[in-house]
C-alpha positions in Angstrom: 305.7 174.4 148.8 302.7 174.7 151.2 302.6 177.0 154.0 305.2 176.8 156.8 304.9 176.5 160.8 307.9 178.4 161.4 306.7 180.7 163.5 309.6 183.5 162.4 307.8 184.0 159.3 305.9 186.9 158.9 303.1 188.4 157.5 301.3 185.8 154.8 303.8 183.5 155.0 302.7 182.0 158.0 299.8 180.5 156.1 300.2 180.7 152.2 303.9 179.3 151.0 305.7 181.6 148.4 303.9 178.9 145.4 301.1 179.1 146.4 301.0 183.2 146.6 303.4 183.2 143.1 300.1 181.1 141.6 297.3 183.7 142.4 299.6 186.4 141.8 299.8 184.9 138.2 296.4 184.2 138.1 297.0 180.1 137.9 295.2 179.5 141.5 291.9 180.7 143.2 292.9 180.8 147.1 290.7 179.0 149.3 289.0 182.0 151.9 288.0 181.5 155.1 283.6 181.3 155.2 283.8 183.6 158.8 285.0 187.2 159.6 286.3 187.8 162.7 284.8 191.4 163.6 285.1 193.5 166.0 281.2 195.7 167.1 283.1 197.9 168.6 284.8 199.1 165.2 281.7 198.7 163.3 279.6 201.1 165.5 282.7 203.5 165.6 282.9 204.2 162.4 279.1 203.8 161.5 278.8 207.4 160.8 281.7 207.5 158.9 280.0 205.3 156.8 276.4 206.9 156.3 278.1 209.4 155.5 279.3 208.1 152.9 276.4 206.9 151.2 275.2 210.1 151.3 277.8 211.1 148.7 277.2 211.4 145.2 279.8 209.0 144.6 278.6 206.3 146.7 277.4 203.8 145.0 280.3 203.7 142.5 283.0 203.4 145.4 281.3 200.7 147.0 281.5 198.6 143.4 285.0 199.6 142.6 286.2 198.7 145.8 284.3 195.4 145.5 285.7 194.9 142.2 289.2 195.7 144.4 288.9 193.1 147.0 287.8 190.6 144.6 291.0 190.6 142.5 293.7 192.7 144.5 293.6 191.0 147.7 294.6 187.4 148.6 292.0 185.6 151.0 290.2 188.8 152.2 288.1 187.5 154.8 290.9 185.4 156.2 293.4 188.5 156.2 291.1 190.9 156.3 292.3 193.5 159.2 295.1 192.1 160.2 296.8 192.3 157.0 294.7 194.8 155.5 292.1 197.4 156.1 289.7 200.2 154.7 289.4 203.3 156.0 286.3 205.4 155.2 286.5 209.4 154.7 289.8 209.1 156.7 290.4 212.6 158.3 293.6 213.2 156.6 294.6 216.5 154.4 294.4 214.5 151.1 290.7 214.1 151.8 289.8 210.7 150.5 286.3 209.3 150.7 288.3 205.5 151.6 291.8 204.2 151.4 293.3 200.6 151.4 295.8 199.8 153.6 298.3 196.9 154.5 302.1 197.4 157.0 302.3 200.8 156.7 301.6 201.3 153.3 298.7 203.1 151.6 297.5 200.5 148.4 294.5 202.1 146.7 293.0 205.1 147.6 289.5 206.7 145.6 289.1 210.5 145.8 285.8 212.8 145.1 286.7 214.4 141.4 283.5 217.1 141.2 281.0 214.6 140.7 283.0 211.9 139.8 285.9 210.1 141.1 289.4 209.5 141.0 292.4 206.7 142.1 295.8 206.2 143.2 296.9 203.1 142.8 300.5 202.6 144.4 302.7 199.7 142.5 306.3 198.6 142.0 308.0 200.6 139.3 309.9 198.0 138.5 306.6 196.1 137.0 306.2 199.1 134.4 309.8 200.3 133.4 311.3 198.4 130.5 313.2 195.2 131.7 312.0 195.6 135.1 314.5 198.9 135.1 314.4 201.1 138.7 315.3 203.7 137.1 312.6 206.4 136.6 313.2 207.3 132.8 312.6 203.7 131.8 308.8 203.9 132.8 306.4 202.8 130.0 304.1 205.8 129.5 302.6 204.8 127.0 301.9 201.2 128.4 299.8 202.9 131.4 297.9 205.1 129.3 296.8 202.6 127.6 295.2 200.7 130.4 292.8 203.7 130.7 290.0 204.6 128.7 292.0 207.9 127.8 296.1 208.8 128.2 294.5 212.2 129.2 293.2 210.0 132.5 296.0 208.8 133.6 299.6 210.6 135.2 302.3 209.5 137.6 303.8 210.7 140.4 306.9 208.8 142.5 306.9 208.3 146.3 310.1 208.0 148.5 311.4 204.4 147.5 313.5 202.8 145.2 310.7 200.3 143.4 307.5 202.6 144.0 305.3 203.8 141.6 302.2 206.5 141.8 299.4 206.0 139.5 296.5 208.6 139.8 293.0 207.5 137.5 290.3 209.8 136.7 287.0 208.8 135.8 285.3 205.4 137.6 285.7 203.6 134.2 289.1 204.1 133.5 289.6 203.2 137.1 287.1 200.0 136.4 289.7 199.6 133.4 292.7 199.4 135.5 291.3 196.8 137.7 290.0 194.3 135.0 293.5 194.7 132.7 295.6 192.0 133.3 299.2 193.6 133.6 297.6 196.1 136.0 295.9 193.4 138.2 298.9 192.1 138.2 301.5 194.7 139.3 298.9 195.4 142.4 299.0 192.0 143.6 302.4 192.1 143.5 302.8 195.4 145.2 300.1 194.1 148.1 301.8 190.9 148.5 304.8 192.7 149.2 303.4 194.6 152.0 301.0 192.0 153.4 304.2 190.3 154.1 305.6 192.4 156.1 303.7 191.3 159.0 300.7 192.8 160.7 298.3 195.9 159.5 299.4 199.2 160.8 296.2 200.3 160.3 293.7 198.1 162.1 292.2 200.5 164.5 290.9 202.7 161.4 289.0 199.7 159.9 285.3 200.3 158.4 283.4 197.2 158.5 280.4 199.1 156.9 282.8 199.6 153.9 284.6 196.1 154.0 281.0 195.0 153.7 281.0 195.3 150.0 284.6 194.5 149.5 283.5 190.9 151.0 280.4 190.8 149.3 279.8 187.3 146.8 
């Protein structure tokens, strides 16, 4: 089924029929992107700052390629959703303190933290797609099957948000996070969890987007 022109349906719906998204979330389809961003200058200057500030961290450069690594196989059709359905906000003032965080509805996706010199993740997923049998309840989570998409078990911990098919997954270290993002059943459970929220209809979060930063998450 291609995409529909019933204009009740929400979110990515309106433009990728449930085959199509159940294809890239499998990994069976590359999803044509749109060539052109629509951008707003008056975002981009706003949070320009933000941004050079930033790069000033020790951390930088490492953020910018994770998070590229992130838009390249977390996100359907960036460019063509990219604000309205999802967003990046850089060294958002909030009392977690994250240098960026990944957003879609009204749901935080992916969020990278200064660790000391290094850096840290929390990558929020569907329980469901890590207990045994798709089990919601909390005891049936695979511990061991987490840990050992991580370059250490040490590296990895859970934590569970309000919700009854939520998951928190915090990474330490940039290459256990890099890890995370190139294992299949992991790139797989945050698709899922994205195109759960990306349907829900528009980004919460638009005024907050960094351009600067969704730079590199666009980059070829």
């Amino acid at each position: 089924m291609g995409a529909s022109d019933d204009r009740s349906l929400k979110g990515l719906r309106q433009f990728l029929g449930v085959e199509q998204q159940r294809d890239w979330l499998e990994g069976r389809a590359d999803l044509a992107d749109g060539d052109e961003r629509q951008e707003s200058l008056e975002l981009r200057f706003k949070y320009a700052a933000r941004f050079q500030k930033l790069l000033r961290r020790p951390q930088a450069e490492e953020v910018l390629a994770i998070l590229g690594l992130y838009g390249r196989s977390c996100i359907p059709m960036p460019r063509r959703t990219e604000r309205d359905y999802w967003s990046v906000s850089c060294l958002p003032s909030t009392s977690d303190k994250p240098l960026v965080r990944v957003n879609a509805s009204w749901m935080e996706l992916f969020t990278l933290y200064a660790d000391a010199e290094g850096l840290r993740a929390r990558f929020i997923v569907h329980l469901s797609d890590f207990t045994k049998g798709g089990s919601l309840e909390r005891d049936q989570l695979d511990t061991l099957l987490l840990e050992g998409c991580a370059m250490a078990p040490e590296e990895v911990d859970c934590f569970f948000p309000r919700g009854a098919d939520i998951l928190g997954i915090n990474v330490r270290g940039s290459a256990s996070i890099r890890r995370f993002l190139t294992t299949g059943r992991m790139v797989r459970a945050v698709r899922r969890f994205n195109l759960t929220h990306m349907n829900r209809g528009r980004n919460a979060y638009q005024a907050s987007h960094c351009y600067g930063v969704a730079d590199h998450m666009l980059a070829d």
